[in-house]
Structures are given as C-alpha cells and as structure tokens.
C-alpha positions in Angstrom: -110.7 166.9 -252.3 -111.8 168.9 -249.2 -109.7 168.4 -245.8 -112.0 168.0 -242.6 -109.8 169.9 -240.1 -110.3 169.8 -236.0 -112.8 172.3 -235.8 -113.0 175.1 -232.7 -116.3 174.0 -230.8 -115.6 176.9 -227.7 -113.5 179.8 -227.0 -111.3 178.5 -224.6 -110.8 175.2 -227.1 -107.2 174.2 -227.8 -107.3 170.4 -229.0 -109.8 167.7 -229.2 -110.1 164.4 -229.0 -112.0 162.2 -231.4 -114.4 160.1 -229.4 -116.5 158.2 -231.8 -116.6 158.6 -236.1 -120.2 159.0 -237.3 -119.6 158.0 -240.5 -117.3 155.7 -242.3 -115.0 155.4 -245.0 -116.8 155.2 -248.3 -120.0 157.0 -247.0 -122.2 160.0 -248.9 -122.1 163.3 -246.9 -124.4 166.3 -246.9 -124.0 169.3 -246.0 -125.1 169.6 -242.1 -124.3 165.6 -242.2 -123.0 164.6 -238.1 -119.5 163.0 -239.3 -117.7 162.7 -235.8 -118.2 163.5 -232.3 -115.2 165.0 -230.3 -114.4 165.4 -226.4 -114.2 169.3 -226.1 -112.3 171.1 -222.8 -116.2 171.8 -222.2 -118.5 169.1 -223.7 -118.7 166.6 -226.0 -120.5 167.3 -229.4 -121.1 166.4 -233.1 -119.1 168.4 -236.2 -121.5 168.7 -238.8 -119.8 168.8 -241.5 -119.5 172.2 -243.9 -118.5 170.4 -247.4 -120.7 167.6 -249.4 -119.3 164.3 -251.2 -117.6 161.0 -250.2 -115.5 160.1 -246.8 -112.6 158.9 -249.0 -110.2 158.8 -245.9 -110.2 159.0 -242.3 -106.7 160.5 -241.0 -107.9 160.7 -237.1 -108.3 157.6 -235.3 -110.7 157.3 -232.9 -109.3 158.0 -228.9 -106.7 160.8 -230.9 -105.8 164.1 -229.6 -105.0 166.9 -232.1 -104.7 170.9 -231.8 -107.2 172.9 -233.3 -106.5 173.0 -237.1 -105.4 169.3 -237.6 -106.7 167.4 -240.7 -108.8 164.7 -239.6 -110.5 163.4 -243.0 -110.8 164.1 -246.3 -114.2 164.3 -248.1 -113.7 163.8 -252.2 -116.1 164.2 -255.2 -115.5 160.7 -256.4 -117.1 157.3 -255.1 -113.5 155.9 -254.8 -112.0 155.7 -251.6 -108.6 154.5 -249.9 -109.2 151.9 -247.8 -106.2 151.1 -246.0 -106.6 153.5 -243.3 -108.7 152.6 -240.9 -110.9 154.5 -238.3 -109.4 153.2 -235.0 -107.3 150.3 -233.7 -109.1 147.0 -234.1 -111.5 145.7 -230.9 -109.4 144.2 -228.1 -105.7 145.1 -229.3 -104.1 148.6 -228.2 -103.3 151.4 -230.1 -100.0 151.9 -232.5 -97.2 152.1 -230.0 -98.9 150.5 -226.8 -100.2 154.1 -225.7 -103.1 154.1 -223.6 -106.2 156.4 -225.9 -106.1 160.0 -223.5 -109.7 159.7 -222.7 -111.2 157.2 -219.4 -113.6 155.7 -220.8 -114.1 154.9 -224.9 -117.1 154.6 -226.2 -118.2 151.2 -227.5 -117.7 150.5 -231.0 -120.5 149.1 -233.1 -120.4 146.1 -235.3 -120.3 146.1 -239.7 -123.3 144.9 -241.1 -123.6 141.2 -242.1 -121.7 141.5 -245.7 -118.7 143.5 -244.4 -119.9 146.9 -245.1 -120.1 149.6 -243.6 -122.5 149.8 -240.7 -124.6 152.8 -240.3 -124.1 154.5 -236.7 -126.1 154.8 -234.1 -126.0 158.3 -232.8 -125.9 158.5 -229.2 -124.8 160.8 -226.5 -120.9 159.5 -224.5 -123.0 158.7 -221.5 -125.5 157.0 -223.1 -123.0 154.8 -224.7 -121.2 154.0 -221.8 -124.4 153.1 -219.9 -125.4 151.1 -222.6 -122.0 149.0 -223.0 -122.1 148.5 -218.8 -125.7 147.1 -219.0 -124.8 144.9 -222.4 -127.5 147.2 -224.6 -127.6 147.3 -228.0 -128.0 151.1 -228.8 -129.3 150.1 -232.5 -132.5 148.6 -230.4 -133.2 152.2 -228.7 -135.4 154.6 -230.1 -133.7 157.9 -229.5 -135.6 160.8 -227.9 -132.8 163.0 -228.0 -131.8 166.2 -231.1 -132.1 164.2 -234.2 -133.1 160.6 -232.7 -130.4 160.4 -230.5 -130.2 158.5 -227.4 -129.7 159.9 -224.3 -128.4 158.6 -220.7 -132.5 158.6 -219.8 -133.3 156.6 -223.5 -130.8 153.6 -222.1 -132.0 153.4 -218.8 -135.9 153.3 -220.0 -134.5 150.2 -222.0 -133.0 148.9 -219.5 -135.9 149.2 -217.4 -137.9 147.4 -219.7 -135.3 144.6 -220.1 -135.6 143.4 -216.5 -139.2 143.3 -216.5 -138.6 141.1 -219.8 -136.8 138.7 -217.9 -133.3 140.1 -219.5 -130.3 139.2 -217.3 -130.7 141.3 -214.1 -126.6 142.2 -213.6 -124.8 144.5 -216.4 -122.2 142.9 -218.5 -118.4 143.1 -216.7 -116.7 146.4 -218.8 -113.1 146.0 -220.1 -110.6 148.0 -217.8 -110.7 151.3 -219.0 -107.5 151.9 -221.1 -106.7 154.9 -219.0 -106.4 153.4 -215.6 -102.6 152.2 -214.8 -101.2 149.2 -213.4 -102.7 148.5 -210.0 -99.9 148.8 -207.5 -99.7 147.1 -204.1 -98.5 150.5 -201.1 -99.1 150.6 -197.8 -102.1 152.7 -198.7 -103.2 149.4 -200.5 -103.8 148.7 -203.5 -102.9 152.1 -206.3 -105.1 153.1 -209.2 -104.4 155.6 -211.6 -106.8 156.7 -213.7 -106.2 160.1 -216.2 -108.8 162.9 -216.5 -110.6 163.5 -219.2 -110.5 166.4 -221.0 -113.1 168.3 -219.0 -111.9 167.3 -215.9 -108.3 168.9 -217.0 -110.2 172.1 -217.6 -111.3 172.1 -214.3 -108.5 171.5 -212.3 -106.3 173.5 -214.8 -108.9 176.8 -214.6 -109.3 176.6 -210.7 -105.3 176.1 -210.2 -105.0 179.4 -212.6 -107.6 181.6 -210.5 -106.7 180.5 -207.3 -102.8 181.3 -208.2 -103.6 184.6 -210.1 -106.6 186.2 -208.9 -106.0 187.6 -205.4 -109.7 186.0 -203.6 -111.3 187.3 -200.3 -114.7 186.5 -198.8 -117.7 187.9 -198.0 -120.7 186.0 -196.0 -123.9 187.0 -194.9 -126.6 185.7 -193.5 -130.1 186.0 -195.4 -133.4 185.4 -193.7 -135.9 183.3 -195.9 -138.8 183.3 -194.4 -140.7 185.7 -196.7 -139.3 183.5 -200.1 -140.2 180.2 -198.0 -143.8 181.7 -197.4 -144.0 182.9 -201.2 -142.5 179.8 -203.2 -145.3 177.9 -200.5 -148.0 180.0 -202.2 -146.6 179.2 -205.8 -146.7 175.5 -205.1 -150.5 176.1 -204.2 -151.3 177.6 -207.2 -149.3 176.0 -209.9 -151.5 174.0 -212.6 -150.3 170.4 -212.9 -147.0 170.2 -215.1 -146.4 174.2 -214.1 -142.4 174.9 -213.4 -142.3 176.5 -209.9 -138.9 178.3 -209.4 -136.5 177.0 -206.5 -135.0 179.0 -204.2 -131.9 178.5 -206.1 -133.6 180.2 -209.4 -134.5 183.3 -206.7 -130.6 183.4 -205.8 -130.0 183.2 -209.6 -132.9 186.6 -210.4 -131.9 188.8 -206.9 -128.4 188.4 -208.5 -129.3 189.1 -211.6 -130.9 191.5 -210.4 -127.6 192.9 -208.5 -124.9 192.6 -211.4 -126.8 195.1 -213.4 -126.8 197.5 -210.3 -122.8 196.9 -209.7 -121.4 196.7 -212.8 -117.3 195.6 -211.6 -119.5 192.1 -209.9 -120.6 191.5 -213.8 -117.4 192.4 -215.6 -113.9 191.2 -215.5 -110.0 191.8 -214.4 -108.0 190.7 -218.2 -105.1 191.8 -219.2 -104.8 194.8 -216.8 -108.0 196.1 -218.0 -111.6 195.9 -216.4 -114.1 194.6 -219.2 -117.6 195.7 -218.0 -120.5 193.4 -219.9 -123.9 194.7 -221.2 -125.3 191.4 -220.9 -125.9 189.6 -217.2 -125.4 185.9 -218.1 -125.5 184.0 -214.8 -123.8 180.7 -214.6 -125.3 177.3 -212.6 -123.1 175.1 -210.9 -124.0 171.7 -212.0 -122.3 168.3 -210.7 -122.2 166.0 -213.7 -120.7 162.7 -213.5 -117.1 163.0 -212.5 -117.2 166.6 -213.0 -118.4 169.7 -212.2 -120.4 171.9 -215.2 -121.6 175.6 -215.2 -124.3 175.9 -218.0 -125.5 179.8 -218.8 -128.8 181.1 -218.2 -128.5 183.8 -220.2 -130.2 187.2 -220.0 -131.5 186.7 -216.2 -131.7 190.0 -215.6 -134.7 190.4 -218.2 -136.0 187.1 -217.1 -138.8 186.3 -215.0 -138.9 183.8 -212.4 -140.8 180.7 -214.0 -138.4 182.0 -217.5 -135.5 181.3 -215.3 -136.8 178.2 -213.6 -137.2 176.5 -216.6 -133.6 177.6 -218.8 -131.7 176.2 -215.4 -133.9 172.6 -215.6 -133.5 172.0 -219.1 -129.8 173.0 -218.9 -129.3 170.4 -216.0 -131.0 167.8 -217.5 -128.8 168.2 -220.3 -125.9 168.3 -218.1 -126.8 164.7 -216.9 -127.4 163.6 -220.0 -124.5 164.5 -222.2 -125.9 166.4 -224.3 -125.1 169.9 -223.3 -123.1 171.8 -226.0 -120.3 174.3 -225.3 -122.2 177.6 -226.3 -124.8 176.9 -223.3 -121.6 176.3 -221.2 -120.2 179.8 -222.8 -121.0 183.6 -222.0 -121.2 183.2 -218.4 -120.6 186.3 -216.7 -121.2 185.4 -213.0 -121.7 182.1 -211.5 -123.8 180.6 -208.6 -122.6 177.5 -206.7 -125.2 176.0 -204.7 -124.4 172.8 -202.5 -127.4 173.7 -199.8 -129.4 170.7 -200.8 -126.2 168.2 -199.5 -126.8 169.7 -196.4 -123.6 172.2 -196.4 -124.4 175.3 -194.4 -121.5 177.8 -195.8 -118.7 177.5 -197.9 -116.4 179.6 -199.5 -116.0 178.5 -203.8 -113.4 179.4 -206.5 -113.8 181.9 -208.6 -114.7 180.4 -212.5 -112.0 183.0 -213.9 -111.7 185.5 -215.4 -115.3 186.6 -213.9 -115.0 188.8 -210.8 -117.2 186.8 -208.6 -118.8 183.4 -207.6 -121.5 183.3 -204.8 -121.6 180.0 -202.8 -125.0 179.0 -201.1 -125.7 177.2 -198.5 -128.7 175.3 -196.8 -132.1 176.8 -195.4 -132.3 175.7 -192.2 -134.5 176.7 -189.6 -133.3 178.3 -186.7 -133.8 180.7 -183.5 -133.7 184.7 -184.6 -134.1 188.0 -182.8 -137.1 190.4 -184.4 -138.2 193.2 -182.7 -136.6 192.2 -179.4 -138.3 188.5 -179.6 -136.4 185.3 -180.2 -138.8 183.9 -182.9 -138.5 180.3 -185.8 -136.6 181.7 -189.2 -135.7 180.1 -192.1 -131.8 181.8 -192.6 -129.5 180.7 -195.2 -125.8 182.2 -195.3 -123.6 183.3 -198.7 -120.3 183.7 -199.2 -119.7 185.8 -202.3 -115.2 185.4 -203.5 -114.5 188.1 -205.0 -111.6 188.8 -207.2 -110.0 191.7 -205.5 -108.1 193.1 -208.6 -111.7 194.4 -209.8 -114.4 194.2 -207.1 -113.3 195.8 -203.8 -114.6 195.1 -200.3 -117.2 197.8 -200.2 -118.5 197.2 -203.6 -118.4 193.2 -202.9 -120.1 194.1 -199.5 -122.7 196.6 -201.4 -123.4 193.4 -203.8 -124.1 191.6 -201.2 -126.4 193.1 -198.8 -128.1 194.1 -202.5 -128.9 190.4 -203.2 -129.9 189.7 -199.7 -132.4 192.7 -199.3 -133.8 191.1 -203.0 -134.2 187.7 -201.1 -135.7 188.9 -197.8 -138.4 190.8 -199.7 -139.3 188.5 -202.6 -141.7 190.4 -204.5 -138.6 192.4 -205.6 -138.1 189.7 -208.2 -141.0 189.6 -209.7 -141.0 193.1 -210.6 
C-alpha cells in the first residue's frame, strides 16, 4: 500500500489545498496518471502521481487544507477498495462541522455515470470550471485544447459562444453563494460582505506586508524619452510577416533591463539572511493581473534573449496566466521584476518590491509631450520609471547607475538588438 502525500509544487509552498480529485475511489493508476489538482500559494496544478495500482482510499476531501507532507490517498496493488470514505461532502450540504471549504470559489463537481459508478473526469483548468458552472456548461461537451485535452478559460467561452448562436439560453445559470463569503450584514456603510482570499491572494498580501515591513525601500524615477523605440517598433510593425510576434515596448523595458542586471550585479542578486546572493542567471519577472490577483510569470534568461525571443515567452506566459494554466516553476526563478500599468493610463508609480529580490521597476505610460532638444521645444514620446530599491543591497548610486543604464538602452534602441 503506497501513501499519496501533499506533494511540494514550489519553493515557497507550505500547505495546499485540494481543489478537485481526478480520479476516484476504485480507479487504475499509472505512473504519470493526473490524480488531483491542488490550489498552490502560486498556481493551481495537477499531481501526477509517482506510484502505479488502485485508488483504494481517498483521505483528503475535496476544499481541504493540509501542510506539506500530509497523506491524502492511498494507492494499493489489489482491486479492492474501502468505500466508506468518500471524496468530498455530498452536493448542497456543508462540510463536517459547518466550516466554510478555505477556498472562494469550488469548483463544480461532476455527476457518476448512469449505473452508479465511477464517472471519469473531465480535466479542466479552476477558471475554466468556474466559467463553465456560471454559464450552465457541461465541460464533458468541450473539446479541450489545453496540455493533455484539457479545457481552458478560452475552450468555455468558444462554447459558449457557439451556444448562443444555437439558440441556448442567452443568461448564465444563477451560482450558489460561494461558501467563503459571510453573512451579509446591514452597517451604515450598507450592506457587509466578507469574502476570504484564496490561497494566492494570501501570498500576496502576506509577501508585500513582509517586504514593505523588512526591506528598507527608496525610489528612484527617471524620465526616458521614446521617441527612437516608438520610431523603431513602427518599422517592425511594417515589416513583420502576417502571424510575426512584434515585441512591445514593455518586452524592450524587459531586454534594456536585462540588459542592465548583468552590468550591476547587487540589482540581480539579493539581501537574505544578512548575506548578499549574487545570481548568474538574469531571470526577469512580468507583472501580470490575473483575475482577482496579481501574477509575476519568469522570462527566463532575458539577457541571452532576443527581442522577438522575449516577445513571445511573456505572451504565452500571460495567456496562461489568464487561463489558469500557468504552473509554479514559470512563476519561480525570478530575479528581477517589471510592473507595467502604462497601458491603464498611469503615468508614474512607485511598486513593492517582490522580496527578497533587490529591485522592482514600475512603468508608466508613453505619452506625448513638449521637450527641449538642442535649445528647441520639439513633440517627444517620454515615459517615466520609478525603480524601489531594497536599500540593504542596492545603494542610491548603484540604483541611480541602474537606471540611467536602462534608460540610455531605451533612448537608443538598437542597443537591444545587439
């Protein structure tokens, strides 16, 4: 008998949270085999399990938190099973003890096959699932084009898409109150609801509260004039085939840093445990705004990337973002981080450091105003940064030196491609 333990899915991980059992009691699995997908303090993702033979028990019900190291299951080498325990409180009644499952949303269960057995599960990413139970989808009707057939946030939509033209019903079907939101409650703010964080949400506030309160931050800005990268990303738009990924500003920023951290080594290391750790690798994070959340995916390597390499790591890595189906080592390794809110509009801002990394560099809108060349007042495209550093390891000169280092990169653009 082989004991399925909760497994360590990222470095920081500490517990998990079972989300939604891929297979059942009573089922065969292979080695590799997706058995149960758990809520991570970075991302939600499918253990594949390390042993072969038959789910005789489940001991983790579904919506259950558990440090690393818990058992969850236990695979045997015999067909028969206990069946007592089951895999999760049944539909519409509330867990043992009344306790609301420590996650906001659950995903939707899916029904036995007619004859009482086991059904087989449809994979499918949390978001996907949720989208799926709001619009009253069927995920066994979607054809997964997802890792493995699974269905994705985009696969759901696509059907239902196709189920309006069908003449489906137009509205989604009412969800059930999420069993994480409290009692509504009647102030003289109106009317109170509570609602608990998910996991990664925790991590977030938890991580920023940490590096605000430890690392000692102070701010850098300068003001970058685009005209040149404006000018050359016009002239890669003209001669891009169709389909061709042309790099965003945001993918320069990413390279002239890149570019940067392996020039000042203290803006790619780190201040831990009294000690500065120094990286050989320049693995720049992505600020990306993920429902309810916000999500810094790696692009790893920048420095040896080029431009259109770059362009296209940081789509797919957002688009899996969005979809749910980003895993923790692409959220992993980062050892400087970009934040970008330029395209809302936001002119400057100054961001948190992602600890324990020395620095984040917040960016903020291309605008086009009035600037002084030569003695003229002429049009430029100018964009300012704001680079936090941690002071314990980057100092004000070297932070400075970063700086004006990344904005000479910008102002003459074919620095990047070299």
């Amino acid at each position: 008998m082989a004991e399925i333990v909760m497994p360590r899915l990222s470095d920081s991980m500490e517990e998990g949270t079972i989300l939604t059992w891929l297979k059942q009691v009573g089922d065969e699995i292979a080695v590799g085999d997706e058995i149960v997908e758990i809520e991570t303090d970075k991302a939600n993702m499918a253990y594949e399990s390390d042993v072969a033979g038959t789910l005789t028990e489940i001991l983790a019900e579904e919506g259950a938190t558990l440090p690393i190291g818990s058992p969850i299951a236990l695979i045997g080498d015999s067909p028969d099973v206990r069946t007592t325990p089951t895999a999760g409180p049944v539909e519409g009644e509330a867990p043992a003890g009344g306790a609301a499952a420590p996650f906001s949303e659950p995903p939707p269960r899916h029904p036995q096959a007619n004859g009482g057995g086991a059904a087989e599960r449809v994979k499918a990413s949390p978001v996907a699932r949720r989208l799926a139970e709001e619009k009253g989808i069927d995920l066994a009707t979607i054809e997964g084009s997802g890792p493995g057939g699974r269905v994705v946030k985009k696969d759901v939509k696509k059907a239902a898409s196709g189920a309006g033209e069908a003449g489906a019903p137009a509205g989604p079907a009412p969800a059930a109150p999420s069993p994480a939101a409290g009692p509504a409650a009647e102030t003289a703010k109106g009317e109170v609801r509570v609602e608990e964080p998910n996991k990664l949400q925790q991590t977030v506030a938890r991580r920023m509260a940490e590096s605000k309160a430890t690392a000692p931050h102070f701010y850098l800005t300068a003001e970058v004039d685009m005209s040149a990268a404006v000018e050359a990303r016009g002239r890669l738009k003209g001669v891009a085939a169709e389909g061709d990924t042309v790099p965003s500003f945001n993918d320069m920023i990413v390279k002239a840093c890149a570019i940067a951290l392996r020039e000042f080594p203290k803006a790619n290391g780190a201040y831990r445990d009294g000690r500065f750790e120094l990286y050989s690798r320049v693995n720049v994070g992505v600020a990306v705004a993920a429902p309810g959340a916000l999500v810094v995916p790696t692009v790893f390597d920048a420095d040896k990337k080029g431009l259109r390499e770059i362009a296209t790591d940081a789509r797919a890595l957002a688009a899996k973002v969005r979809d749910g189906s980003i895993t923790p080592p692409e959220l992993s390794g980062g050892t400087f981080t970009v934040s970008n809110l330029g395209m809302f509009g936001i002119t400057e801002f100054s961001a948190v450091i992602n600890a324990p990394q020395a620095g984040i560099l917040a960016v903020g809108a291309i605008e086009q105003r009035p600037a002084v060349r030569a003695g003229e007042i002429v049009p430029a495209h100018l964009m300012k940064l704001t680079l936090a550093c941690d002071h314990r390891i980057l100092y004000g000169a070297e932070g400075a030196e970063f700086l004006a280092r990344v904005r000479a990169l910008l102002e003459e653009p074919v620095a990047l491609a070299l």
